[in-house]
Backbone as a printed PyTorch tensor [residue, N CA C, xyz], in Angstrom:
tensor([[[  0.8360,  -1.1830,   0.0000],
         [  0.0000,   0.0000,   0.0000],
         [  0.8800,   1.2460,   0.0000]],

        [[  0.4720,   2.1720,  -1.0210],
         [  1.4740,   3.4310,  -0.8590],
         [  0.9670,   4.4010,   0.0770]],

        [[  1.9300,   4.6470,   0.6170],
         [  1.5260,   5.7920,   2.0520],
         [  1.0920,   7.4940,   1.2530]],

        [[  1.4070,   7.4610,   0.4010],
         [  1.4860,   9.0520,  -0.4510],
         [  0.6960,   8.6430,  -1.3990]],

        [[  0.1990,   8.1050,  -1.8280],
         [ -1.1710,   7.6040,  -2.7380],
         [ -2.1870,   7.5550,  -1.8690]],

        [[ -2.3440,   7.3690,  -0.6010],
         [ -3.5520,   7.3240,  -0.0500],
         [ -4.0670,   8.6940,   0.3720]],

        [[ -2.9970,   9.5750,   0.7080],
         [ -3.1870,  10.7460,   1.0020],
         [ -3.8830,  11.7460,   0.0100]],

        [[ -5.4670,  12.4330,  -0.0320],
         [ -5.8330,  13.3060,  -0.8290],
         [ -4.8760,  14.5080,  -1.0730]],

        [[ -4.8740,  15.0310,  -2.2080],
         [ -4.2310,  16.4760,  -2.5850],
         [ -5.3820,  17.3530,  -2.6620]],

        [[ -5.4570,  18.7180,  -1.4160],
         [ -6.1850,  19.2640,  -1.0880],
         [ -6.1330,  19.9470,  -2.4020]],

        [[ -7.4930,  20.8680,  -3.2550],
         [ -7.4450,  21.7230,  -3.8220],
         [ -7.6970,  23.3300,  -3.7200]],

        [[ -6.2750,  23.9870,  -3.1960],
         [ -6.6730,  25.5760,  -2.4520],
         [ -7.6660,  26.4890,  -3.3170]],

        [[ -7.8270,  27.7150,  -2.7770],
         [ -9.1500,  28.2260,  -3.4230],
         [ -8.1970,  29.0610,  -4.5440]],

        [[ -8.9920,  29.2380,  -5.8330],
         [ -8.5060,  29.6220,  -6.7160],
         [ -7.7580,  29.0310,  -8.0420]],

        [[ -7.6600,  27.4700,  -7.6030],
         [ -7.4010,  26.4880,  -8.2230],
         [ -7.8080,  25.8930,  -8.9950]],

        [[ -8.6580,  25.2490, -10.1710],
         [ -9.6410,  24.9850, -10.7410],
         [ -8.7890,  23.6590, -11.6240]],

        [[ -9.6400,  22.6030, -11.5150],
         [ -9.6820,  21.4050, -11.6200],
         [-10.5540,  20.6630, -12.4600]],

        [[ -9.9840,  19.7600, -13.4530],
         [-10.7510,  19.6440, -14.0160],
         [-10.7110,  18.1600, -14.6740]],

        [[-11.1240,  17.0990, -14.8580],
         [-11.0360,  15.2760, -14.7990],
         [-11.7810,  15.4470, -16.3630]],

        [[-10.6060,  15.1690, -17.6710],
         [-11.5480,  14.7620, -19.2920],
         [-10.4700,  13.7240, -19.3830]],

        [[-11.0920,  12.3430, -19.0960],
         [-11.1850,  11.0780, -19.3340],
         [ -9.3960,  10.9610, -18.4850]],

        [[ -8.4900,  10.6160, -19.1680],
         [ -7.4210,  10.2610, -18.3220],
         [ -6.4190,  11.5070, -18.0340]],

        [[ -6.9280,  13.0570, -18.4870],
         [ -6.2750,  13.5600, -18.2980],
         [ -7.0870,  15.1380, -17.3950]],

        [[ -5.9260,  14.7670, -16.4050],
         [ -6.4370,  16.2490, -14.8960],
         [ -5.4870,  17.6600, -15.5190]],

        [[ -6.3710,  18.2540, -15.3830],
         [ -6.1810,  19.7900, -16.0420],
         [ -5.9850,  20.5380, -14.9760]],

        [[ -5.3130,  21.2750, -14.1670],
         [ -4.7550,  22.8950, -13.2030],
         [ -4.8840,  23.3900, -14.0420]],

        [[ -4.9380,  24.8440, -13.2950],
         [ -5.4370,  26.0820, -13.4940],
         [ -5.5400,  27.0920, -12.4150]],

        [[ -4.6610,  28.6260, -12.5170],
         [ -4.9260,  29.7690, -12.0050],
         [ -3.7400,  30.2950, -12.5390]],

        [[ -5.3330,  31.3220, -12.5820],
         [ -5.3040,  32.7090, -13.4140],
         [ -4.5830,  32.5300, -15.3600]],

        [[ -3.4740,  32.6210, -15.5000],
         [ -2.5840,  32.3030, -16.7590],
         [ -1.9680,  30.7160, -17.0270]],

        [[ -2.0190,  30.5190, -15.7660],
         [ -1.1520,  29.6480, -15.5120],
         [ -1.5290,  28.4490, -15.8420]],

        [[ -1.3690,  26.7260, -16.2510],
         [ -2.4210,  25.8560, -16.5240],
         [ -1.0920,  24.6470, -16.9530]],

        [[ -1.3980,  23.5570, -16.1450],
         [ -0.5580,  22.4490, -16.5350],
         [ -1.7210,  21.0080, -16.2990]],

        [[ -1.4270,  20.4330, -17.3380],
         [ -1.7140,  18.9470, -17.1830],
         [ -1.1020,  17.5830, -16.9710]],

        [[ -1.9920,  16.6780, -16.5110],
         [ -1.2540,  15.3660, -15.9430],
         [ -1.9950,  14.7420, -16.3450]],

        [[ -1.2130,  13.6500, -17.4750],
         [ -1.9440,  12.5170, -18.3350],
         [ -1.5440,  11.3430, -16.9420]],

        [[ -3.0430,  10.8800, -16.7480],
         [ -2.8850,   9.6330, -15.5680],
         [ -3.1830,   8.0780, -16.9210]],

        [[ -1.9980,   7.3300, -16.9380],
         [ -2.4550,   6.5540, -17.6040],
         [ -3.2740,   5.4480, -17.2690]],

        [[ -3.6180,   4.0430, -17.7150],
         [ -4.7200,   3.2690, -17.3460],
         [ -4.3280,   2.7370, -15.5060]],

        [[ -3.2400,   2.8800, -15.4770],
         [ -3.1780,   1.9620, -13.9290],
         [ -3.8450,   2.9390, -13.1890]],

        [[ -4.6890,   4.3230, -13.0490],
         [ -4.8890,   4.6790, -11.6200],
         [ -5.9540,   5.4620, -12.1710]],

        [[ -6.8510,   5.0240, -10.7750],
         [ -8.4280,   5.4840, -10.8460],
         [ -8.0580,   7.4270, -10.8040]],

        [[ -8.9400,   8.5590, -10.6010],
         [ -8.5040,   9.5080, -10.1820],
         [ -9.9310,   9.9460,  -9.5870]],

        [[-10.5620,  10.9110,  -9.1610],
         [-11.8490,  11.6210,  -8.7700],
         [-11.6770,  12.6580,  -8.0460]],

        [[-12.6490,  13.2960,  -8.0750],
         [-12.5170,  14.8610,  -7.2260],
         [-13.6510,  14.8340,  -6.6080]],

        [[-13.6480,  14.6930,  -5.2880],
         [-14.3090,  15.1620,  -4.3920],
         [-13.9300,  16.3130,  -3.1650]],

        [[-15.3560,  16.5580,  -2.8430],
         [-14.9800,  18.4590,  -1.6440],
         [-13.4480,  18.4890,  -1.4540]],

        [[-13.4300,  19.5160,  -2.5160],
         [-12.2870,  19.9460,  -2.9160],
         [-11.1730,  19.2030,  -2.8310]],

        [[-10.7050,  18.1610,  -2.7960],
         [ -9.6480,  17.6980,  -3.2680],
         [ -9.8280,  15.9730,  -4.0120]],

        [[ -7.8780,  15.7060,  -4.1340],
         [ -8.2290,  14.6310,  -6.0880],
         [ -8.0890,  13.6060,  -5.2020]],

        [[ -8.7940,  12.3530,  -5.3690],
         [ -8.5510,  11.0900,  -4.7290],
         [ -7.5700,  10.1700,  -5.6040]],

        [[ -6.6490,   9.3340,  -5.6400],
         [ -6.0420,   8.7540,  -6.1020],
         [ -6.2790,   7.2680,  -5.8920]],

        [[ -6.4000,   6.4450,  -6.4830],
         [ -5.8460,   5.0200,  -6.0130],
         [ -5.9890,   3.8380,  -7.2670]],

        [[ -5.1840,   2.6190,  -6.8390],
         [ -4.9090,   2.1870,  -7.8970],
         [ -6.1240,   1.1900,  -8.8240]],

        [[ -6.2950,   0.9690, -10.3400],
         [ -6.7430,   0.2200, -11.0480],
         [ -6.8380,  -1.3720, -10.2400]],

        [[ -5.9070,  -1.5430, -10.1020],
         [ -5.7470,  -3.1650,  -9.8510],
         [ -4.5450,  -3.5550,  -9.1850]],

        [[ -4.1900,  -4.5810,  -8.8380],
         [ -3.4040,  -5.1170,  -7.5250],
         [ -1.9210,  -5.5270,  -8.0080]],

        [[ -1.7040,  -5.2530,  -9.1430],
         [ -0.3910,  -5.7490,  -9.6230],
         [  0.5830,  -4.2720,  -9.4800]],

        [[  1.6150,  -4.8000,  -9.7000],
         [  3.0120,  -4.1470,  -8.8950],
         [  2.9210,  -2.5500, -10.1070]],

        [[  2.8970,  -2.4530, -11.2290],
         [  2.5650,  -1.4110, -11.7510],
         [  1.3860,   0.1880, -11.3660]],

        [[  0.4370,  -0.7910, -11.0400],
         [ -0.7380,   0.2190, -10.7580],
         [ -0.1700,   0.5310,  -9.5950]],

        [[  0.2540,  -0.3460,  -8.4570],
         [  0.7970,   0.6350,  -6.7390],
         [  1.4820,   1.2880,  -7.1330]],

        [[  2.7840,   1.4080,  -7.9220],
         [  3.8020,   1.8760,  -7.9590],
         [  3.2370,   3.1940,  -9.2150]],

        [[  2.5030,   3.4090, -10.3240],
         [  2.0620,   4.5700, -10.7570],
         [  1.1110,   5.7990,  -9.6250]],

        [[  0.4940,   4.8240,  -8.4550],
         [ -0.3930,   5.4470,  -7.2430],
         [ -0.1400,   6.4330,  -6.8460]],

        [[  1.4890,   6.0090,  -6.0050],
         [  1.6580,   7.3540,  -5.3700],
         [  2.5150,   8.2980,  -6.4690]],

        [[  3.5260,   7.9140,  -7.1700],
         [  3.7560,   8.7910,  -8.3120],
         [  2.6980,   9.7660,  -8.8530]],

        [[  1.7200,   8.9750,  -9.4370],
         [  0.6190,  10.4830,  -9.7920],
         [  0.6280,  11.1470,  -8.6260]],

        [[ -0.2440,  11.0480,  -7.6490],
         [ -0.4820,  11.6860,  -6.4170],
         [  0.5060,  12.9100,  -5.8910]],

        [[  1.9820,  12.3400,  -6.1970],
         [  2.6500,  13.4510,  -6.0020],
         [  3.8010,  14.4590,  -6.9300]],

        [[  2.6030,  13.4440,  -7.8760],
         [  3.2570,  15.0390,  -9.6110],
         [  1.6930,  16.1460,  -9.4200]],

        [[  0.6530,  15.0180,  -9.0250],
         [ -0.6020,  15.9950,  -8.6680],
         [ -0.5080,  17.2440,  -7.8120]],

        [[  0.3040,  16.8080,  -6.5490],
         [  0.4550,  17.2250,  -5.7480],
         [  1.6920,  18.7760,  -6.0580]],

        [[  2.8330,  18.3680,  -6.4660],
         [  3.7840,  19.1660,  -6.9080],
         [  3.4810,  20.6070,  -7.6540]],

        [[  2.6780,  19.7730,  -8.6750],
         [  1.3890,  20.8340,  -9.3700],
         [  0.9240,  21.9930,  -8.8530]],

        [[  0.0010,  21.6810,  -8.0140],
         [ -0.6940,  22.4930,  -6.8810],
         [  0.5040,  23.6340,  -6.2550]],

        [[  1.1000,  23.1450,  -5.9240],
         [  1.9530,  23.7030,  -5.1470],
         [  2.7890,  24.7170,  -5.7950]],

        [[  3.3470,  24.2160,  -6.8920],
         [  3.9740,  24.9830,  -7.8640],
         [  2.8580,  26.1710,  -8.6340]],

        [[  1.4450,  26.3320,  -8.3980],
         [  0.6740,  27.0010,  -8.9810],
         [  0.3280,  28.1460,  -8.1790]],

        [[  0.6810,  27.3700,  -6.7510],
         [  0.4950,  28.4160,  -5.5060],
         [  1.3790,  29.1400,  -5.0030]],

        [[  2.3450,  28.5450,  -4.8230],
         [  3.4290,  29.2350,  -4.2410],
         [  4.9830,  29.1980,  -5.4030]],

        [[  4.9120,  28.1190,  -6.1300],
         [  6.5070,  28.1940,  -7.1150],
         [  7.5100,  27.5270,  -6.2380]],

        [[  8.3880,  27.0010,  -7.0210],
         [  9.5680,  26.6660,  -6.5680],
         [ 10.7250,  27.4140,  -6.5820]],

        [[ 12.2550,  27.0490,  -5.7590],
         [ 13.0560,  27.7120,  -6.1450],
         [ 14.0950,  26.6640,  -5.6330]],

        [[ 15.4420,  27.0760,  -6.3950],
         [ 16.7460,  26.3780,  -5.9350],
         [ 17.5600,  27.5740,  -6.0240]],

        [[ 18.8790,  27.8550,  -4.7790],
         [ 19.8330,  28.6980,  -4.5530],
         [ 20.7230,  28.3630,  -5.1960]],

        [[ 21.9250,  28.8140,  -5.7050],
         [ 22.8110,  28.2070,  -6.2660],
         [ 24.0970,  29.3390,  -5.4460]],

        [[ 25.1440,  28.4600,  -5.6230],
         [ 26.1580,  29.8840,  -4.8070],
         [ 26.7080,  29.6530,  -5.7130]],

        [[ 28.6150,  30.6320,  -6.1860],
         [ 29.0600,  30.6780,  -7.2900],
         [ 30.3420,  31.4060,  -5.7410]],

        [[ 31.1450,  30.1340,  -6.2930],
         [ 32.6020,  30.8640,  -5.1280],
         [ 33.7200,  30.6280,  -5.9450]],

        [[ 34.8680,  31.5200,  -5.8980],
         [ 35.6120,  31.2420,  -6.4550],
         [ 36.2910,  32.7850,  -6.7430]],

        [[ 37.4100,  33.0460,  -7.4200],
         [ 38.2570,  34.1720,  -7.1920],
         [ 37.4450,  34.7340,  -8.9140]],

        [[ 37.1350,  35.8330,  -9.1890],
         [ 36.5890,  36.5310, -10.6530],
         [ 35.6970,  35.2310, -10.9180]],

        [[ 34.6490,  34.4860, -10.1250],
         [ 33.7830,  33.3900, -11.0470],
         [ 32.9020,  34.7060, -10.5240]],

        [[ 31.5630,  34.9580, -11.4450],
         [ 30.9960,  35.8110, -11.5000],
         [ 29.4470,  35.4800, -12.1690]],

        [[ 28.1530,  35.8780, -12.0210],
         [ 27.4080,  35.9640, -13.0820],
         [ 26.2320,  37.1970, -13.2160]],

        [[ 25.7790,  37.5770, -14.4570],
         [ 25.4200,  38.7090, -14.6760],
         [ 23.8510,  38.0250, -15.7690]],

        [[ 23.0730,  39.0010, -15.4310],
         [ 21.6210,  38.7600, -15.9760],
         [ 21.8150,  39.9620, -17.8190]],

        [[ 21.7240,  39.0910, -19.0180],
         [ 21.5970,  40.2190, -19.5300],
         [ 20.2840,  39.5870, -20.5210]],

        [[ 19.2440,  40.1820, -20.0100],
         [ 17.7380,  39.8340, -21.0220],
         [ 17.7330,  38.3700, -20.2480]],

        [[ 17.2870,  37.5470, -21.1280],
         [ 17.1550,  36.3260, -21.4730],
         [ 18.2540,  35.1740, -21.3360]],

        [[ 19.3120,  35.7370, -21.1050],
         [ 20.3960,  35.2780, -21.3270],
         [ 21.3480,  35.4070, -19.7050]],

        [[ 21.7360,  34.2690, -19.3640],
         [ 22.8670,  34.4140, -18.0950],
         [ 23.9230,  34.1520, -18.6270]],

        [[ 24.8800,  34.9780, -18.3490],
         [ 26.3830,  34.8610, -18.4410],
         [ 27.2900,  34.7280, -17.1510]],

        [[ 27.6680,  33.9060, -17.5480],
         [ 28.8300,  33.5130, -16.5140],
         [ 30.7030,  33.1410, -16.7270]],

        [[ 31.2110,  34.0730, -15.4040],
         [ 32.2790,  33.5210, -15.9830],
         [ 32.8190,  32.8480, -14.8350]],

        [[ 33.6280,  31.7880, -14.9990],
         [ 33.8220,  30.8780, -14.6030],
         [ 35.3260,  30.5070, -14.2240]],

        [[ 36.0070,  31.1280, -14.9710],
         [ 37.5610,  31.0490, -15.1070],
         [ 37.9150,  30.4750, -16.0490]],

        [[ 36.9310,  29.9760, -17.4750],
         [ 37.5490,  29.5780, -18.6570],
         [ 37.7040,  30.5200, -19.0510]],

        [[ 38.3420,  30.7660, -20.0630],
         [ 38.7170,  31.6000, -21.4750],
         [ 37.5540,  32.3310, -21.8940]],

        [[ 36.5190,  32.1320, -21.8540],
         [ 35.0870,  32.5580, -22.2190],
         [ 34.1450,  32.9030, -21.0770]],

        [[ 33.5220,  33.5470, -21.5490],
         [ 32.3020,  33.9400, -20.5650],
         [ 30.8510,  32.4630, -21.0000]],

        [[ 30.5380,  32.0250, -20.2810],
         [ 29.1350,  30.8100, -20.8920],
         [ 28.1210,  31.5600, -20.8670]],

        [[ 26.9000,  31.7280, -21.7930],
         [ 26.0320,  32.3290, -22.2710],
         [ 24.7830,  31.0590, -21.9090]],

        [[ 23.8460,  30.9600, -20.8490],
         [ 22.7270,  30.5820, -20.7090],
         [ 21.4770,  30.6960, -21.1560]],

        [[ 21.0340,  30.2440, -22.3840],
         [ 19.7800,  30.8030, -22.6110],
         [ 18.7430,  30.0320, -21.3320]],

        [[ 17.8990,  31.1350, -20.5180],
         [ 17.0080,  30.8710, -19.7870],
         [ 15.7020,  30.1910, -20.2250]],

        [[ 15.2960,  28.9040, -20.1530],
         [ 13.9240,  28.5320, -20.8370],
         [ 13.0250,  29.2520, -20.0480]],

        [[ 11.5890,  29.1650, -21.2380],
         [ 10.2230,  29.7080, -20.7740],
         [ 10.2410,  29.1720, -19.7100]],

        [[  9.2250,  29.9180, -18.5210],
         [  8.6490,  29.4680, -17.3180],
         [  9.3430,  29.5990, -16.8430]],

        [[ 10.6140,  30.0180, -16.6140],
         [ 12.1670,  30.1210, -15.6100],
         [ 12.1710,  31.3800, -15.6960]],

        [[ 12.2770,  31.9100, -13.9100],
         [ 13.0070,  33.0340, -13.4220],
         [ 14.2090,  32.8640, -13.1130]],

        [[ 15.1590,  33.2740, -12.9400],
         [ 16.4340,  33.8490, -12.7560],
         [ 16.4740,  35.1230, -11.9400]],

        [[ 17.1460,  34.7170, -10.6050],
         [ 17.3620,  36.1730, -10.0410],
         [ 18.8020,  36.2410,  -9.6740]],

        [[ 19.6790,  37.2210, -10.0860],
         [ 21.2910,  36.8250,  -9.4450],
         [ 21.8710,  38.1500,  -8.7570]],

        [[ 22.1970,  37.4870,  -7.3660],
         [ 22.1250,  38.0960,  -6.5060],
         [ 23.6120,  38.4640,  -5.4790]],

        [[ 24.2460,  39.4160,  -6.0360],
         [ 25.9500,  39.0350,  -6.4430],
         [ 26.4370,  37.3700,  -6.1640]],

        [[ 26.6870,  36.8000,  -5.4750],
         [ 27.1570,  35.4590,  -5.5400],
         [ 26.2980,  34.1880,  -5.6020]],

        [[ 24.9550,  34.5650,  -5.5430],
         [ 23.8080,  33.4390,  -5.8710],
         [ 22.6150,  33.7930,  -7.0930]],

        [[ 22.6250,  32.5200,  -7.2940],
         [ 21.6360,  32.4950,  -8.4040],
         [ 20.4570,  31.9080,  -8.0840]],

        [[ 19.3300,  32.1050,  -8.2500],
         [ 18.2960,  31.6300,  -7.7630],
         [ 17.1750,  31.5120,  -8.6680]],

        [[ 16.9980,  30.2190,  -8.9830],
         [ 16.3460,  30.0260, -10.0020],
         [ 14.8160,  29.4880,  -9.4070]],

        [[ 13.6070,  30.3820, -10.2070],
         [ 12.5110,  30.3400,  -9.5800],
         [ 11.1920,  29.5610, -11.3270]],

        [[ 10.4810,  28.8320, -10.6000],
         [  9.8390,  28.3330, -11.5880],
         [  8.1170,  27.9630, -11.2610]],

        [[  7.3150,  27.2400, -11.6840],
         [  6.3420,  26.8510, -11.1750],
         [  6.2690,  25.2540, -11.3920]],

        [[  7.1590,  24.6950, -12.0570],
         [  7.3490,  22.9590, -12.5630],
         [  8.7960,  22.8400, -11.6350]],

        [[  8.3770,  21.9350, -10.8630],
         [  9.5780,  21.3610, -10.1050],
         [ 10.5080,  21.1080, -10.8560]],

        [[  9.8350,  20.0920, -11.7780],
         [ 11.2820,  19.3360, -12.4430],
         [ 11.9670,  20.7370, -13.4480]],

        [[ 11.6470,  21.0090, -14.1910],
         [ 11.8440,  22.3970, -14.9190],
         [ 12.8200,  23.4360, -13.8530]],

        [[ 12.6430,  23.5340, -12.8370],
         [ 13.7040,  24.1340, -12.2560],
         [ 14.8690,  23.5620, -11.2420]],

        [[ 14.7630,  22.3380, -10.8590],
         [ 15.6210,  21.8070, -10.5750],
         [ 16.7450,  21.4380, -12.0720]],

        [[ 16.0170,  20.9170, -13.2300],
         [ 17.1630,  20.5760, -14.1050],
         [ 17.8800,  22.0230, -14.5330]],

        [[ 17.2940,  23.1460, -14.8010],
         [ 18.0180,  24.0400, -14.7470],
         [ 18.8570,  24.3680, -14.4080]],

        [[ 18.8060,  24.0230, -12.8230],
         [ 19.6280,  24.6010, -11.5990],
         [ 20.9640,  23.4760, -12.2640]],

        [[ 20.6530,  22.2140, -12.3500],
         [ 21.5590,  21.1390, -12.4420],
         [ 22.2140,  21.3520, -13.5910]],

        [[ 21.9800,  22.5000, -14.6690],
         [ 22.6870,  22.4030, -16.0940],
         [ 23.4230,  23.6900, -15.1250]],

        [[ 23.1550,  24.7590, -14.5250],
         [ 23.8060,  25.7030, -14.0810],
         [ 25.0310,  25.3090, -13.4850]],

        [[ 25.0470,  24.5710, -12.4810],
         [ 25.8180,  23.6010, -11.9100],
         [ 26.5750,  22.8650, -12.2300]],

        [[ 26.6220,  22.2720, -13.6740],
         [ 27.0040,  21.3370, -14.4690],
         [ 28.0800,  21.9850, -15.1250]],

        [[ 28.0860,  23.4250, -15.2460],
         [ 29.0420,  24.6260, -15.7840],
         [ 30.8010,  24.2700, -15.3200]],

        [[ 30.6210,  24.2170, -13.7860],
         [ 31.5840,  24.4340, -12.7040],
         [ 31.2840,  23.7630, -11.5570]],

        [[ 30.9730,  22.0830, -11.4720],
         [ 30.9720,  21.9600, -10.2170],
         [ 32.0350,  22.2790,  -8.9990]],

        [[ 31.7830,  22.4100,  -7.9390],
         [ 32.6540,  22.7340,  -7.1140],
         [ 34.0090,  21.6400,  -6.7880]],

        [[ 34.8150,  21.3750,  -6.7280],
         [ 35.8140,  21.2390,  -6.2290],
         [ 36.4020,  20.5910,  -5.2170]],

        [[ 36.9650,  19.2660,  -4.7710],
         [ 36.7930,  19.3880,  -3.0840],
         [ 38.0770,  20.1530,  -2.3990]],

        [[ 39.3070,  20.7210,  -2.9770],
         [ 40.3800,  20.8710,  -2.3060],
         [ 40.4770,  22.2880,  -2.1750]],

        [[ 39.1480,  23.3700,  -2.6310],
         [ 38.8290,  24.7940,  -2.2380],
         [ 37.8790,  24.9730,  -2.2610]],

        [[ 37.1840,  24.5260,  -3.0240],
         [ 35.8900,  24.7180,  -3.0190],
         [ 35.3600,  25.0340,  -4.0780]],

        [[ 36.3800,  25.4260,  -5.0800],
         [ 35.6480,  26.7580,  -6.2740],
         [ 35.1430,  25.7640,  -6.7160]],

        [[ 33.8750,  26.8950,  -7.6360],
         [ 32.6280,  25.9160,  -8.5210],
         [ 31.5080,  26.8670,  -7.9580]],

        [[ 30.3860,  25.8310,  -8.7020],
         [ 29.0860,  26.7470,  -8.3530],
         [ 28.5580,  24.9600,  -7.3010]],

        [[ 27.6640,  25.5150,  -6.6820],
         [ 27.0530,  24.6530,  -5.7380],
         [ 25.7280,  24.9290,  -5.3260]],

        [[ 25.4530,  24.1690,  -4.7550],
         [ 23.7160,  24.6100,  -4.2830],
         [ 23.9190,  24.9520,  -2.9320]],

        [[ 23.0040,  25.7290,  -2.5160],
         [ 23.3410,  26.6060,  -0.8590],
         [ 23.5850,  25.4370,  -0.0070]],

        [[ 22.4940,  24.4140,   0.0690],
         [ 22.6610,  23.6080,   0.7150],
         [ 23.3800,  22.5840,   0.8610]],

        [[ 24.0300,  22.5120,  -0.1140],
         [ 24.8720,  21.6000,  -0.5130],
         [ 26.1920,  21.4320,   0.2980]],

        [[ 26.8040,  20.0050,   0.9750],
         [ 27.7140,  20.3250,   1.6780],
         [ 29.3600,  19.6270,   1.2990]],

        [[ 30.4320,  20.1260,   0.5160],
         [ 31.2760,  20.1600,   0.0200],
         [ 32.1930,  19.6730,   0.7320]],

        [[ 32.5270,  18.0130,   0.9640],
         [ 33.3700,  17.5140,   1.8400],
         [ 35.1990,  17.7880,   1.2890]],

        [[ 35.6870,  18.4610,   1.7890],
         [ 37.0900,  18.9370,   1.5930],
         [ 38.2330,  17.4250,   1.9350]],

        [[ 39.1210,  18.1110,   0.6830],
         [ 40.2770,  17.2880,   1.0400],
         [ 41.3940,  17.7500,   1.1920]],

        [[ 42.2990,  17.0910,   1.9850],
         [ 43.6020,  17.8820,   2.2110],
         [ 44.4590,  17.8920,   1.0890]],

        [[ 45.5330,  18.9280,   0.7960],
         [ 46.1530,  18.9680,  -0.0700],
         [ 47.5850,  18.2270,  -0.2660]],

        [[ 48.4360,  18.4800,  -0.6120],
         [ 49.5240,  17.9610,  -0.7620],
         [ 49.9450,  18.6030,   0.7540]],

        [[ 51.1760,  17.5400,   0.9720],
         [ 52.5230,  17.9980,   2.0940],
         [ 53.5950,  17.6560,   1.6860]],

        [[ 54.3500,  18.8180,   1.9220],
         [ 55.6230,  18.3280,   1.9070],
         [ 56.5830,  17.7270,   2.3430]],

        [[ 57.2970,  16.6510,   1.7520],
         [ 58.2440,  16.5980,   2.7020],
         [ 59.3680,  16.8560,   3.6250]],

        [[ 59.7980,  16.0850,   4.5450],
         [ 60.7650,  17.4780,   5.9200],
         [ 62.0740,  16.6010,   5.7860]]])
């Protein structure tokens, strides 16, 4: 039994919901994403929120259960409030600058890297962090992870870009001998 499949996803006010055949429609204001539920999982909406649970008893339908439930769920959330990931950027001249559409960064190669920002992605950079804001989870985490992917950090200083939270186990360097 999935513990996060059984759980309803409340629907807050302003939210609008909507069940045409296997596919659940969000909605507010501009905003509007869908979730194709395929045959393994029942779905329904009742006082105000989506019920989930599975078609049938084989290892597929449990295991699609709580998955929908909490891309359903992600949804919501991302419609209400948005996501975000921090990114830090350490390092001696590593730098990045907002110009339009476009993040530039320099890094300490030879070049400055030119980011085109996809639709639905904010970007805010905030001298040494970047903070990438979205309303699709996955959409801004992979972002963050191509940002990242630039310059990971390092373990013997640190330089690179990293996520705030992220914790950078150090190694010692060389010694000499006496």
């Amino acid at each position: 039994m999935s513990r996060i499949g059984k759980q309803p996803v409340t629907i807050p006010n302003g939210v609008e919901v909507k069940l045409e055949g296997n596919l659940l429609k969000f909605k507010k204001g501009n905003l509007a994403k869908e979730l194709d539920t395929k045959a393994n999982v029942n779905v329904e909406i009742k006082d105000n929120a989506i019920l989930f649970s599975p078609k049938g008893e084989d290892r597929q339908s449990r295991a699609y259960w709580g998955t929908y439930r909490a891309l359903a769920h992600n949804i919501v959330i991302g419609l209400t409030q948005g996501f975000s990931k921090t990114l830090e950027i350490n390092g001696v001249g590593y730098k990045a600058a907002l110009k339009g559409k476009i993040l530039e960064l320099s890094l300490g190669f030879s070049h400055p890297i030119n980011y085109n920002i996809p639709e639905g992605i904010e970007i805010v950079v905030d001298k040494n962090n970047i903070i990438v804001k979205g309303s699709d989870k996955q959409a801004v985490g992979q972002v963050a992870a191509q940002i990242r992917e630039f310059r990971p950090p390092e373990p013997y200083k640190g330089k690179g870009v990293k996520y705030s939270d992220e914790r950078i186990i150090r190694k010692a360097g060389k010694t000499s001998k006496k």
